[in-house]
N, C-alpha and C positions, 0 to 999 in steps of 0.2 A: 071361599072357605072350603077346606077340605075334609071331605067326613072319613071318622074315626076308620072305616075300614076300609077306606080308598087311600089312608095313609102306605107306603110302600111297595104304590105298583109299580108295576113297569112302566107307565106311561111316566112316572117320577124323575128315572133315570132319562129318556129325552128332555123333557123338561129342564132337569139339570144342563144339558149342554143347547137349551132353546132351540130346539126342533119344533119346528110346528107344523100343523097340517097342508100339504100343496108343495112345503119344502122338496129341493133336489138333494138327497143326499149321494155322496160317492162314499165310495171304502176301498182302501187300499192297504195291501200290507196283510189278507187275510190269512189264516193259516189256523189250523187246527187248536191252537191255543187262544183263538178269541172267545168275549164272552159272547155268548149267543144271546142273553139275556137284554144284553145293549143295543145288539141288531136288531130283534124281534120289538123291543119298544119304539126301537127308531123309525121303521115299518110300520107297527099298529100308528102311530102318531099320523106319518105322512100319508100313509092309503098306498104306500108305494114301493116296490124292491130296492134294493141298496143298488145303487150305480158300480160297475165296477171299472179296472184303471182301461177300458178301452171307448169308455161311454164320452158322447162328441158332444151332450150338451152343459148349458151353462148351469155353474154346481152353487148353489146355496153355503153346505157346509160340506165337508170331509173327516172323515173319519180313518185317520191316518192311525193303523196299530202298527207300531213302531219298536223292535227292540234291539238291545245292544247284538251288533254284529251284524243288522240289515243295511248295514251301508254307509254313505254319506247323508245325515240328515237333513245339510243344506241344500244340495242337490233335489233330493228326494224330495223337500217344500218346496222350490223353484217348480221341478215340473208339476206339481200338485197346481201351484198358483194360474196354469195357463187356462186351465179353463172355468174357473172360481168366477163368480158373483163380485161385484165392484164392492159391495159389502157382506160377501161371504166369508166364511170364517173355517178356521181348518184346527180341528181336535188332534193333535198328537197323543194319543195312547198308550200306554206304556206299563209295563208290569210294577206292579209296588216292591219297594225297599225288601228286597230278600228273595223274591221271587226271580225264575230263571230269564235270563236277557231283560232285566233290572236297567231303564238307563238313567242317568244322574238328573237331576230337573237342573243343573248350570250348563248339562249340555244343551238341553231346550231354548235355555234362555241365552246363549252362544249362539248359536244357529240361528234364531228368527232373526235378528235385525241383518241378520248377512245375507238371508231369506228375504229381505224387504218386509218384515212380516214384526208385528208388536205380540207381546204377551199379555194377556190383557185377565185372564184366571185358572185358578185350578183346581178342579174336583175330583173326588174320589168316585169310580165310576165301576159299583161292584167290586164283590172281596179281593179282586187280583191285579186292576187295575185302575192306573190314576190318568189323567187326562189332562191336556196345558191346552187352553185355547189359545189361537193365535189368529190374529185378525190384520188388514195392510192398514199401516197407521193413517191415512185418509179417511179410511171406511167411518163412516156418518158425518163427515163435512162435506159443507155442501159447495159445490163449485160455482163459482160466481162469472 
């Protein structure tokens, strides 16, 4: 249960994308327009600095900010995926409806199965941007 003034912290927003403590996060794509609000929660949760795209170990989740005109996104979640957790899961980021480098959420959902990668939610993640999780359709079956 969450008390009345612990409603809307920061620690809310990892939450929302299940970051939890020990997690390896990466982030790629950073640039002056990210929310810093969404780093600094993802950090307080894990005890740990955000990974960036030259870090060699194995990544939990990703935090891919993403906007129209940065490229091929399929591409771009390929090489995200090589050094991913067998059930890590990678956050596409993306400015909301109206905001500048806006990308369409049917490009998201284009991209990941060509990616190898399923869409599995999507939240709003602070006032400027929205977030598509994407996970490898295996992740939580178990191999026998």
């Amino acid at each position: 249960m969450v008390a009345a003034e612990d409603a809307g912290r920061p620690s809310d927003i990892a939450d929302k994308l299940g970051i939890e403590p020990g997690m390896v996060v990466q982030e790629l794509g950073y640039d002056s327009d990210v929310d810093d609000a969404v780093r600094e929660a993802v950090e307080d949760v894990t005890g740990e600095d955000l990974l960036d795209e030259d870090a060699q170990e194995v990544i939990d989740v990703i935090l891919l900010w993403f906007r129209e005109g940065d490229g091929d996104l399929v591409d771009t979640l390929v090489d995200a995926r090589s050094m991913m957790a067998d059930n890590g899961m990678i956050w596409v980021l993306t400015p909301k409806t109206g905001r500048p480098g806006h990308l369409e959420p049917s490009e998201i959902a284009e991209a990941a199965p060509t990616a190898g990668l399923a869409q599995t939610s999507n939240v709003s993640v602070g006032e400027d941007w929205a977030g598509a999780r994407l996970m490898s359709p295996k992740a939580g079956k178990k191999r026998t």
